[in-house]
C-alpha positions in Angstrom: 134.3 109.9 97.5 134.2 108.7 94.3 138.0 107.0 94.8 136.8 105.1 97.5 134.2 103.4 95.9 136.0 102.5 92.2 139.4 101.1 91.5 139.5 101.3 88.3 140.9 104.9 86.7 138.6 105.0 84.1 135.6 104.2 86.3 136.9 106.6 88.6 137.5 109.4 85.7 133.7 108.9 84.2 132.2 109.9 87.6 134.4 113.0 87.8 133.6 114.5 84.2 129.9 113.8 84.7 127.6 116.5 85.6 127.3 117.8 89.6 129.9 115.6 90.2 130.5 117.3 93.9 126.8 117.4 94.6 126.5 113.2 93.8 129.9 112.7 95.9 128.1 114.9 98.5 124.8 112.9 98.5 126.8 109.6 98.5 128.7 110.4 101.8 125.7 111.5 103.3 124.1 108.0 102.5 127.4 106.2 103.5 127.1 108.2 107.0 124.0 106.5 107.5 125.4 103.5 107.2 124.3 102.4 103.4 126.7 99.6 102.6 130.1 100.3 100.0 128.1 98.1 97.5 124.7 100.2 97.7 126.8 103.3 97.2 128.2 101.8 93.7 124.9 101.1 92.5 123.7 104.5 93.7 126.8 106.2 91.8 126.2 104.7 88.8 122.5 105.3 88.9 123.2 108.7 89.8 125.4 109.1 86.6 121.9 107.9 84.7 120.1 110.4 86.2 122.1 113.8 85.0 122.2 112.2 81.7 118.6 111.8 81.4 117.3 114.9 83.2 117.7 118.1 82.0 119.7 120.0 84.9 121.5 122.6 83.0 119.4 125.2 84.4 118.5 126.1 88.1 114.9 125.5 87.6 113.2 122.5 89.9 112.3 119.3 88.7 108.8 117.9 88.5 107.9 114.6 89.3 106.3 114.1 85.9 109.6 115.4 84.5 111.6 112.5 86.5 108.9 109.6 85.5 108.8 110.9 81.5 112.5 110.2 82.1 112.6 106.6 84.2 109.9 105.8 81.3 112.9 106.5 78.7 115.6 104.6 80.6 113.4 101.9 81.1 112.4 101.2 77.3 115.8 101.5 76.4 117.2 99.0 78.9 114.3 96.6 78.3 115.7 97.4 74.1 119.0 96.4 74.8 118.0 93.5 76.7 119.4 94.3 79.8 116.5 93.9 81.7 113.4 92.0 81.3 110.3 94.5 82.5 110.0 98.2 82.4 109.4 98.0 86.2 112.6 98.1 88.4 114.8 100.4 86.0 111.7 102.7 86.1 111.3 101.9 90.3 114.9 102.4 90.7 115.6 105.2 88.5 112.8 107.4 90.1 113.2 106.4 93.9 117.1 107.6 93.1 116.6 110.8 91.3 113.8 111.9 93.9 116.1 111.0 96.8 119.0 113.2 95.5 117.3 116.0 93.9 115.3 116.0 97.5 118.8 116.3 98.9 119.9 118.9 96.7 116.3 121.0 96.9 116.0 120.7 93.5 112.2 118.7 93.7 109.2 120.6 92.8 107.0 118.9 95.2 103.2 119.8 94.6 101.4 121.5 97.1 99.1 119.4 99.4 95.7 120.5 98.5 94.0 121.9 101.5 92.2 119.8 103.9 88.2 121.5 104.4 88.5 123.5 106.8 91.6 123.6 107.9 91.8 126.6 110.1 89.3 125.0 112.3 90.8 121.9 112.8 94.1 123.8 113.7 92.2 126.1 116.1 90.6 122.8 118.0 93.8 120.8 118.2 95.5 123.8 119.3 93.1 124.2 122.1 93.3 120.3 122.7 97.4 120.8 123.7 97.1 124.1 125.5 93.9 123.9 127.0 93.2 120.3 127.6 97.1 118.9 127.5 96.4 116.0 125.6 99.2 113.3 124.3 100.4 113.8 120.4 98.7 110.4 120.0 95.2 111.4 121.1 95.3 115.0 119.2 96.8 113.2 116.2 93.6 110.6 116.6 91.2 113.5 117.1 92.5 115.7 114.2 92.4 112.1 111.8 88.6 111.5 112.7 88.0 115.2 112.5 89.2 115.7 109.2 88.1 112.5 108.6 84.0 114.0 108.6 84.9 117.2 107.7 85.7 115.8 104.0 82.9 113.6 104.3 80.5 116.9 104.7 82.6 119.0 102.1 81.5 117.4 99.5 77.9 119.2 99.6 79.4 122.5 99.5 77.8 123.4 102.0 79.4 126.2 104.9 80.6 124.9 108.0 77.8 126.6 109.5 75.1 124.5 108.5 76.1 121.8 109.6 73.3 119.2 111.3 73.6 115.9 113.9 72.1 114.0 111.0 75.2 115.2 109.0 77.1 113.1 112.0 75.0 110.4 112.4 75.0 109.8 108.4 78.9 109.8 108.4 79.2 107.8 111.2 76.3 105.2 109.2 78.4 104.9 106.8 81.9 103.9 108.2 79.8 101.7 110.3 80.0 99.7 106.9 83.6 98.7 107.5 84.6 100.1 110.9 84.0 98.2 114.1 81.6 98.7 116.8 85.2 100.5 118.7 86.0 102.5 115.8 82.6 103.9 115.7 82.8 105.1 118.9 86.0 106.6 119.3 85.2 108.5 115.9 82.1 109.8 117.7 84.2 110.7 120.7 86.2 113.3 118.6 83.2 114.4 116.9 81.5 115.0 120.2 84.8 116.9 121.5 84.6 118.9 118.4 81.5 119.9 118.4 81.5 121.1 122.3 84.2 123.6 120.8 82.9 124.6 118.0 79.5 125.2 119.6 81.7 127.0 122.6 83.0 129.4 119.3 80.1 130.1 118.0 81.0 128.2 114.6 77.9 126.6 114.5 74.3 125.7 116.0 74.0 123.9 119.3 72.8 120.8 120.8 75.2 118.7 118.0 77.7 117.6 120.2 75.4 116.5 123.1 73.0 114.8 120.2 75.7 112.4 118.5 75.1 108.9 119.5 78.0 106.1 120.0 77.2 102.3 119.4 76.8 100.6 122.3 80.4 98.7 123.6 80.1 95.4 125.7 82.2 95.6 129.2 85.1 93.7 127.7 84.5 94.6 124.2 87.7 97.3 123.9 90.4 94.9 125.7 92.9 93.8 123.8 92.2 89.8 123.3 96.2 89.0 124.0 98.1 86.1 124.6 98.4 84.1 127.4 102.1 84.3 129.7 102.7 80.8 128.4 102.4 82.5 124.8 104.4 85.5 125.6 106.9 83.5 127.1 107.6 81.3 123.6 107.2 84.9 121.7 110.3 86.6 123.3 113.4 84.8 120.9 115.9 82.4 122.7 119.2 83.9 124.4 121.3 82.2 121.9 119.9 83.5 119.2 123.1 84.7 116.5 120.3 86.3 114.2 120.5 90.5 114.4 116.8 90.9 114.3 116.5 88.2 117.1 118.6 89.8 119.1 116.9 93.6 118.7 113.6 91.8 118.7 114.2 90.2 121.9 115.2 93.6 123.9 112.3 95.1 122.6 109.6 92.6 123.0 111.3 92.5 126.9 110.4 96.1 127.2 107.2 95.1 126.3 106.3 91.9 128.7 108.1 93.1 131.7 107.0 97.0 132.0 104.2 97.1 130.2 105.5 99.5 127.8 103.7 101.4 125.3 104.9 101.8 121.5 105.4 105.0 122.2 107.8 105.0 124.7 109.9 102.1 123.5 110.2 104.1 120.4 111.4 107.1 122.1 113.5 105.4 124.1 117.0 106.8 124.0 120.7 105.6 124.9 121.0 108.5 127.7 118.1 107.3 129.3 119.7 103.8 130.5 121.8 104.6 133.7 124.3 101.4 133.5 125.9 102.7 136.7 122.5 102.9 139.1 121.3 100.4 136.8 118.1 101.7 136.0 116.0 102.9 133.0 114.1 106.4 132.6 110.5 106.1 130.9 109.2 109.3 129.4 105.2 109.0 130.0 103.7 111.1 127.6 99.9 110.9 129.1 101.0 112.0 131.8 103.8 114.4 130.9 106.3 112.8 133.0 109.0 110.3 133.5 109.3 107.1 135.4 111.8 105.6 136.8 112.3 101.6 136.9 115.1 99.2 138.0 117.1 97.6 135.2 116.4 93.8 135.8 119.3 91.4 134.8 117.5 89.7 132.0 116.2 93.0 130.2 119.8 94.6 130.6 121.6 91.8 129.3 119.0 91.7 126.3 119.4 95.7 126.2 123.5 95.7 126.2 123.7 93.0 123.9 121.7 94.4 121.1 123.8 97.6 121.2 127.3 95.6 121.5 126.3 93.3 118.7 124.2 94.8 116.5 122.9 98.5 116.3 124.5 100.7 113.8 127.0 103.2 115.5 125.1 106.4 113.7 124.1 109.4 114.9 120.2 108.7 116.1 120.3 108.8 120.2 117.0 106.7 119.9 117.8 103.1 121.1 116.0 100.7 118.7 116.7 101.3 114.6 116.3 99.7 111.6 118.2 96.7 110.7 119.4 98.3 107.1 120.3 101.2 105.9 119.8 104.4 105.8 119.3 103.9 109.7 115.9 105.2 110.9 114.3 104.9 114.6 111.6 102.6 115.0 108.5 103.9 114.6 105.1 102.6 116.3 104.6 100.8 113.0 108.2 99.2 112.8 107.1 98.1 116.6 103.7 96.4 115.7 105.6 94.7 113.1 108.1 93.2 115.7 105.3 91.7 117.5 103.0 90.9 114.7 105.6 88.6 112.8 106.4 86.8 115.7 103.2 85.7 116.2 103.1 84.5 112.7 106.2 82.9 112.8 104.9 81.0 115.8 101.1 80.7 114.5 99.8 82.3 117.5 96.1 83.2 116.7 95.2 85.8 118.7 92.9 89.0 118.3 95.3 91.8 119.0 98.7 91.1 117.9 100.3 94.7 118.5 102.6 95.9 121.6 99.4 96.9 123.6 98.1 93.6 123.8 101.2 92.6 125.5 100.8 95.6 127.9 97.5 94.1 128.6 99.2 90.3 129.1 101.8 91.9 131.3 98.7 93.3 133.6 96.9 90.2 133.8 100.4 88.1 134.8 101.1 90.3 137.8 97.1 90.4 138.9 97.4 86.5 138.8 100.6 86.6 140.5 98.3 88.5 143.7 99.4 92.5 143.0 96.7 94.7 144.1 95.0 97.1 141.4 97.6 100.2 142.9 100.6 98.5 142.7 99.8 97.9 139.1 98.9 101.3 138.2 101.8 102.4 139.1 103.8 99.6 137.4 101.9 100.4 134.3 102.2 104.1 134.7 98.7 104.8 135.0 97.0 108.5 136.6 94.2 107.1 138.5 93.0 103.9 139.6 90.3 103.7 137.3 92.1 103.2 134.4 93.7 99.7 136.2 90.3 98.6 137.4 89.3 96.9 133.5 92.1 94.2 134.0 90.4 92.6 136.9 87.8 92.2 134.4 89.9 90.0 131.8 90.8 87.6 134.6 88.3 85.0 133.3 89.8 82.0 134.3 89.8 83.6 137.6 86.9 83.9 137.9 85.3 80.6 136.6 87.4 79.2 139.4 85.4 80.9 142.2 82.1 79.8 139.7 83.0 76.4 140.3 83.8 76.3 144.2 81.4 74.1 146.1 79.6 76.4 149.0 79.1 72.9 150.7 74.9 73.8 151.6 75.5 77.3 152.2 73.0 78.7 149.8 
């Protein structure tokens, strides 16, 4: 490894008589697998030779992080000494994000225990009951257990048993996030709380009448749709054809996904190369709601955007998952990475708008095929929704709509 990155003997010869030399070259072709450029690899290697000079691994003991910034802390003052760099900060950043990286590699970080979340066993019990019981998405047990735990720390902190617990203990901690949460957040946190509590009361963890007892605030009609933008707006956010700019280019497929099917995060994010069918020319959607898949046609527009992105520019590495990261090492896209892709192209454009995130342009998608006459069903299905019910709310955003029909002239009628 180390002869592919130096040309000089000497250079070549100092990585070689170093310490671990075959567990560095190991770590660096792991990094180059993923895609890290040659010149990213010479600054790791000659970082890494930093590191076994400054850390004690003579023995097979594991290393502390304390042990790893006591010894950035030393590198740093002696570079900043020698006047080879200005500020303690990036030899110390650099030093430690390198050393914690490899020694992660090699298992050779002592990484400190989590300390215990209150309660634990009875959050796990509930969630469990949630996915077996119930079937609930990853993204609504993972927003139950968050609010969940979220109380259950709150009401820790009395030392009080989990049997003692009141509604006022609720209604306080709900009180007080009402400080800086919105009227939305209050009331999905109460949601959770309420679901909770019909368990626990169910298990006999704790007195009952809570769960029917916790009040939500009280949400106006149109108060939980996303405020997105307009088709005009989500027509300027997608970026031009000719684009020659990688992140335009990804950034277009995706935000194509987003306007033409209605997409969640989730499922562009899981999105993976198999489930493109270039032959039948159509594209497989894995709902996870509604633990299923969906099958759509592959339009022109969003397979050209698709087949460019992966001629052009994604990294041939080993992730099946369609959309990565533009650098290396090469990651999937995560729901955040996604919300970014939409969010900065509203800023670049200085579209102000409420909601800025892929939902919203789910939302926009809905409102673009009611105005283009599509009944409530043959959006539901479009959108991948279970029952009719959850498709009836976009008839309400239709505003302009409906100050049309405000304005028509009855001629006398009434």
């Amino acid at each position: 490894m180390f002869e592919k990155l130096f040309k000089r003997p000497s250079a070549i010869a100092r990585q070689l008589a170093a310490p671990l030399a075959s567990e560095r070259a190991s770590f660096l072709g792991q990094r180059a697998e993923e895609g890290a450029a040659r010149d990213t690899l010479v600054r790791l290697a000659r970082e890494l030779l930093v590191v076994v000079r400054e850390l004690d691994l003579t023995s097979s003991y594991l290393i502390t992080l304390a042990a790893v910034e006591a010894a950035a802390e030393r590198w740093a003052n002696r570079q900043r000494r020698r006047r080879r760099a200005r500020t303690l900060r990036w030899p110390r950043v650099f030093f430690v994000q390198t050393a914690t990286a490899w020694l992660r590699y090699m298992g050779r970080l002592c990484v400190p225990e989590p300390a215990p979340k209150p309660f634990a066993s009875l959050i796990d019990t509930f969630i469990s009951h949630l996915q077996h019981e119930r079937g609930l998405s990853t993204a609504t047990m993972s927003n139950y257990r968050w609010h969940v735990e979220h109380f259950l720390t709150d009401f820790s902190t009395e030392g009080n048993p989990f049997a003692e617990v009141r509604v006022e203990d609720a209604d306080a901690f709900l009180a007080r996030q009402g400080a800086h949460w919105c009227r939305v957040s209050i009331a999905s946190s109460a949601k959770a709380l309420r679901a909770f509590f019909r368990y626990a009361e169910g298990q006999g963890w704790c007195r009952t009448g809570i769960a029917a007892a916790i009040e939500t605030p009280r949400l106006f009609r149109e108060e939980t749709l996303p405020a997105g933008p307009i088709w005009e707006e989500l027509q300027q956010l997608i970026p031009a054809l000719d684009s020659q700019q990688p992140r335009n280019i990804r950034d277009r497929a995706i935000l194509l996904l987003f306007t033409v099917y209605g997409l969640r995060s989730g499922e562009v994010a899981r999105l993976r190369l198999e489930d493109i069918d270039w032959v039948r020319e159509r594209i497989t959607v894995v709902r996870t709601k509604q633990h299923c898949f969906q099958l759509y046609p592959l339009t022109h527009e969003v397979g050209s955007a698709v087949a460019r992105y992966l001629q052009e520019v994604r990294p041939r590495c080993g992730p099946r998952e369609v959309f990565l990261t533009l650098k290396a090492p090469f990651r999937p896209l995560s729901a955040g990475g996604l919300y970014h892709v939409t969010g900065s192209r509203f800023d670049h454009l200085g579209i102000h708008t409420p909601h800025r995130g892929p939902h919203a342009l789910r939302h926009a998608c809905a409102r673009h095929l009611l105005a283009q006459g599509l009944s409530l069903d043959a959006i539901g299905d479009h959108l991948g929704h279970r029952s009719l019910s959850s498709t009836r709310h976009y008839a309400k955003v239709d505003l302009l709509g409906l100050r049309e029909v405000a304005r028509f002239d009855l001629g006398g009628l009434l």
